[in-house]
C-alpha positions in Angstrom: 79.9 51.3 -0.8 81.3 51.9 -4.1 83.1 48.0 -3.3 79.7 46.9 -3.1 78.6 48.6 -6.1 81.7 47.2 -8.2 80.6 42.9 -7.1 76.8 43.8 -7.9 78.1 45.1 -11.5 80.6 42.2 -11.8 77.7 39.8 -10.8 75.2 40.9 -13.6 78.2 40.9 -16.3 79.1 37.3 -15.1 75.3 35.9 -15.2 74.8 38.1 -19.1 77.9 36.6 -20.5 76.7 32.7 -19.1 73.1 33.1 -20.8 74.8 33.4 -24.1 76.8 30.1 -23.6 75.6 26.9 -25.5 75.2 25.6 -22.0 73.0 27.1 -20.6 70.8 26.9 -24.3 70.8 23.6 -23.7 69.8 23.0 -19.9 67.1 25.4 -21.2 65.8 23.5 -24.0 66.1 20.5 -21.8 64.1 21.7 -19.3 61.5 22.5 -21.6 61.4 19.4 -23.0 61.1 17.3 -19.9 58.4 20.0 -18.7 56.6 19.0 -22.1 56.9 15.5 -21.8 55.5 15.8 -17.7 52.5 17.3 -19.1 51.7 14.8 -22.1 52.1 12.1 -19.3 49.6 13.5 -16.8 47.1 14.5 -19.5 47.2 10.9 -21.3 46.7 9.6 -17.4 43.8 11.2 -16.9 41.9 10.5 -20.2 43.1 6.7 -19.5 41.7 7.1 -15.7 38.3 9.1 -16.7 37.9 6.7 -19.5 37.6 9.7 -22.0 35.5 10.1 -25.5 34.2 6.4 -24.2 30.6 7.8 -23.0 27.6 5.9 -24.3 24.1 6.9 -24.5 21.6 5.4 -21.5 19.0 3.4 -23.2 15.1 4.2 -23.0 13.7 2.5 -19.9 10.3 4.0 -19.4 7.6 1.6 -19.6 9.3 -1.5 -19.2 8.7 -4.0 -16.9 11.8 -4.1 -13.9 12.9 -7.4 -14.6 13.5 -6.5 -18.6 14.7 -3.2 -18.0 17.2 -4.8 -15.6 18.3 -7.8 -18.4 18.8 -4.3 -20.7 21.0 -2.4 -17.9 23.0 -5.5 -17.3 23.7 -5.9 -21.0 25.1 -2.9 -21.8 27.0 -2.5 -18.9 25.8 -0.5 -16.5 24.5 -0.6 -12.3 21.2 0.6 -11.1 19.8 1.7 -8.1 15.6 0.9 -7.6 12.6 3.0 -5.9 9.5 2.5 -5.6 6.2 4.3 -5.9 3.0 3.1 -5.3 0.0 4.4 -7.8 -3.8 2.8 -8.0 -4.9 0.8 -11.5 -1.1 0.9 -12.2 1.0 -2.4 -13.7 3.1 -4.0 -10.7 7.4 -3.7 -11.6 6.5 -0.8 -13.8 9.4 1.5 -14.5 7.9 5.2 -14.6 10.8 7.4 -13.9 14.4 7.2 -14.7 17.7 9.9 -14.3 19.3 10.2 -16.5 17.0 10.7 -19.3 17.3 8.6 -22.2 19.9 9.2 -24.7 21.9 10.9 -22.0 25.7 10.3 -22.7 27.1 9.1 -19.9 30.4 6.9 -19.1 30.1 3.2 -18.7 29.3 1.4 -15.8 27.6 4.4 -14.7 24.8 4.0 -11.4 20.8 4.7 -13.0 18.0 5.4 -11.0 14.8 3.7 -11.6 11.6 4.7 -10.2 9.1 1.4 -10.6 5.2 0.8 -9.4 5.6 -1.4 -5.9 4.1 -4.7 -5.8 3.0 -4.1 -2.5 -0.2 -1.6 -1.9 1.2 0.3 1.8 -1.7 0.7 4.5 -3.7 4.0 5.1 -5.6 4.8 8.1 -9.0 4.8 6.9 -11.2 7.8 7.3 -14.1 9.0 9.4 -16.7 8.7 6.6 -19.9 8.2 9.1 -22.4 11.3 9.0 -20.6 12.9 6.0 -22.4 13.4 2.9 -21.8 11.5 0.0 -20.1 14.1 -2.2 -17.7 14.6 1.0 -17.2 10.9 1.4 -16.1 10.8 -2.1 -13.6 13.7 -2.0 -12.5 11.8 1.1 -11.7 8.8 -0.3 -10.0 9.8 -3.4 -7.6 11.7 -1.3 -6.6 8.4 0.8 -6.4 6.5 -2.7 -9.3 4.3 -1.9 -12.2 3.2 -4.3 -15.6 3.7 -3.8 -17.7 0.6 -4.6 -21.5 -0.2 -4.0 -23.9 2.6 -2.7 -26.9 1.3 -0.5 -29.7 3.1 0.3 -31.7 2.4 3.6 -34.7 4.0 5.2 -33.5 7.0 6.9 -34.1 11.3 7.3 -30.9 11.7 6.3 -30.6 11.9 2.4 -27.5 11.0 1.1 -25.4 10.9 4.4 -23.2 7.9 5.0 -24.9 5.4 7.9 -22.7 2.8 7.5 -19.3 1.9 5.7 -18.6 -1.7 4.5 -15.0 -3.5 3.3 -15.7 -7.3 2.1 -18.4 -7.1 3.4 -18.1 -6.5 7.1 -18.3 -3.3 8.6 -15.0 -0.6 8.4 -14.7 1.2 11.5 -12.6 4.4 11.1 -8.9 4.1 12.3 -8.8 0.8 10.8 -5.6 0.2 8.4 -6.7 -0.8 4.7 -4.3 -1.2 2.2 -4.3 1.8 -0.5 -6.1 1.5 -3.2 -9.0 -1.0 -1.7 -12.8 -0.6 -2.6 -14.9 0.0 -0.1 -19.4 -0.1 -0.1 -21.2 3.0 1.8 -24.7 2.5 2.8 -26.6 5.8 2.6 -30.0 7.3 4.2 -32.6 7.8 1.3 -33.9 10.9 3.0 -38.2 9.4 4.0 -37.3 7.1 7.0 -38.5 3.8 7.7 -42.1 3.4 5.5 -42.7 0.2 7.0 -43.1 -1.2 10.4 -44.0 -4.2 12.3 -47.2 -4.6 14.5 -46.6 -4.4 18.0 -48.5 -7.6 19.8 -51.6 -6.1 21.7 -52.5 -9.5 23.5 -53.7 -8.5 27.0 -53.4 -4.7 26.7 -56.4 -2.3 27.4 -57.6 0.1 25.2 -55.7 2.7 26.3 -52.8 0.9 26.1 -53.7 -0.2 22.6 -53.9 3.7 21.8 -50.5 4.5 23.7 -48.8 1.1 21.8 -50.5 2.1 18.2 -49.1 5.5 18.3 -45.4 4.6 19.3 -45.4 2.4 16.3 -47.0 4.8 13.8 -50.0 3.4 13.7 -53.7 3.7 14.1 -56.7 2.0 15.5 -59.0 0.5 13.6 -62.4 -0.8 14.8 -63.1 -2.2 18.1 -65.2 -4.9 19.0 -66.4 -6.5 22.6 -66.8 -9.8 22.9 -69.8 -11.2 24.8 -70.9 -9.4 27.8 -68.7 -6.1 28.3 -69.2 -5.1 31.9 -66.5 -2.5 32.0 -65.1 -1.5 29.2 -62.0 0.0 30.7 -60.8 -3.1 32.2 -61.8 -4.8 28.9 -58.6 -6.0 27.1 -57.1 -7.6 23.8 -57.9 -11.3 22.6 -57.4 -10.7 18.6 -56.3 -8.1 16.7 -55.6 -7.7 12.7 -52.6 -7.7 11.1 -50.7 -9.6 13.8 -47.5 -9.3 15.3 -46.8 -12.4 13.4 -47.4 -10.8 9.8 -45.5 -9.4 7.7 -44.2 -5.5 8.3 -46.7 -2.9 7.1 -47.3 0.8 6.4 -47.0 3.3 8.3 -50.4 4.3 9.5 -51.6 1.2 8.9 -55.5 0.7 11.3 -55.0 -2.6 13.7 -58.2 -4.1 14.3 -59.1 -5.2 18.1 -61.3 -7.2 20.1 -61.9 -7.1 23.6 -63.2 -9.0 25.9 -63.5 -8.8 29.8 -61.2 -11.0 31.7 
């Protein structure tokens, strides 16, 4: 043990005594300096690689049609990357959005994103409008992007309830695709039905069935007349009536004079 204890005392006295020889001050200031040098290398590397205090500022984009801001991009060096949006009344190729903002500073060559207004309108489903009321219909079709055009009225009970939905002029069924943004007509009810109607043609009937045919149509009878000798009056039937079936629509209500005559 106390052999042991004499080398380990030896040992320190021999590594003391080398530390204070020029050698070893100069392996050690060697060593520092190639440690030094190492790191100026890799740090000079990396602002070589990443291209450092060379940033430039991305340019204002927003509002400009795709095709200039792409001629703009191109010229000051950087890529760009499109999407597209589709919006109603807006310009075709407009750029709306774009990341980074402007006057970010970025490093050259660097990827934008644009956000521009499609060309292209995509295709909605069109709506159930049919038996909704107009202030629904409305609601309906601003939430589908769509346009409301003309508004029709027709004779009908319903006020202001949609009858009939037309796109260029044919009818829109519901289901139907229609490209965003479209205009389409309603017809509506005006709430007091039909207030004209056409004369039914009484030629040949009987009186009764005059009555029975008036009333379906919303009509009344007028006078009556028998022509010549009326033997029966119940088999006694139509040769003239006025308004005809061959004038024009009338009133509701309207009397329809007859004359009779026995076959």
């Amino acid at each position: 043990m106390a052999y042991s204890a004499d080398m380990t005392g030896y040992n320190m006295v021999k590594i003391f005594q080398y530390l204070r020889t020029e050698t070893f001050r100069k392996n050690l200031i060697a060593a520092l300096i190639g440690l030094t040098v190492f790191f100026l290398i890799i740090v000079f590397s990396l602002r070589q690689y990443t291209r450092h205090n060379e940033s430039v500022a991305v340019p204002e984009l927003k509002g400009l049609l795709i095709d200039d801001a792409i001629k703009k991009l191109q010229g000051q060096g950087f890529e760009y990357d499109l999407d597209s949006v589709y919006q109603v009344d807006a310009r075709p190729g407009l750029v709306i959005e774009q990341d980074p903002d402007p006057s970010t500073k970025v490093k050259k060559n660097r990827t934008l994103y644009l956000t521009i207004i499609t060309r292209t309108a995509p295709e909605v489903a069109f709506p159930e409008l049919v038996e909704k009321t107009f202030v629904e219909a409305r609601a309906v079709l601003n939430s589908y992007g769509l346009k409301l055009g003309d508004t029709t009225y027709i004779p009908d009970i319903a006020r202001d309830v949609v009858l009939d939905v037309k796109f260029g002029g044919e009818r829109l069924n519901a289901g139907r695709p229609v490209p965003k943004g479209s205009t389409v007509d309603l017809v509506l009810g005006d709430g007091r039905g039909a207030n004209e109607v056409q004369v039914p043609d009484l030629s040949g009937l009987t009186l009764a069935e005059v009555r029975f045919a008036l009333q379906g149509a919303s009509l009344t009878l007028g006078t009556v007349n028998y022509m010549g000798i009326v033997t029966d009056s119940l088999s006694a039937v139509v040769i003239s009536q006025t308004p005809t079936h061959e004038d024009p629509m009338v009133s509701i209500g309207t009397p329809v004079n007859i004359a009779l005559v026995n076959p």
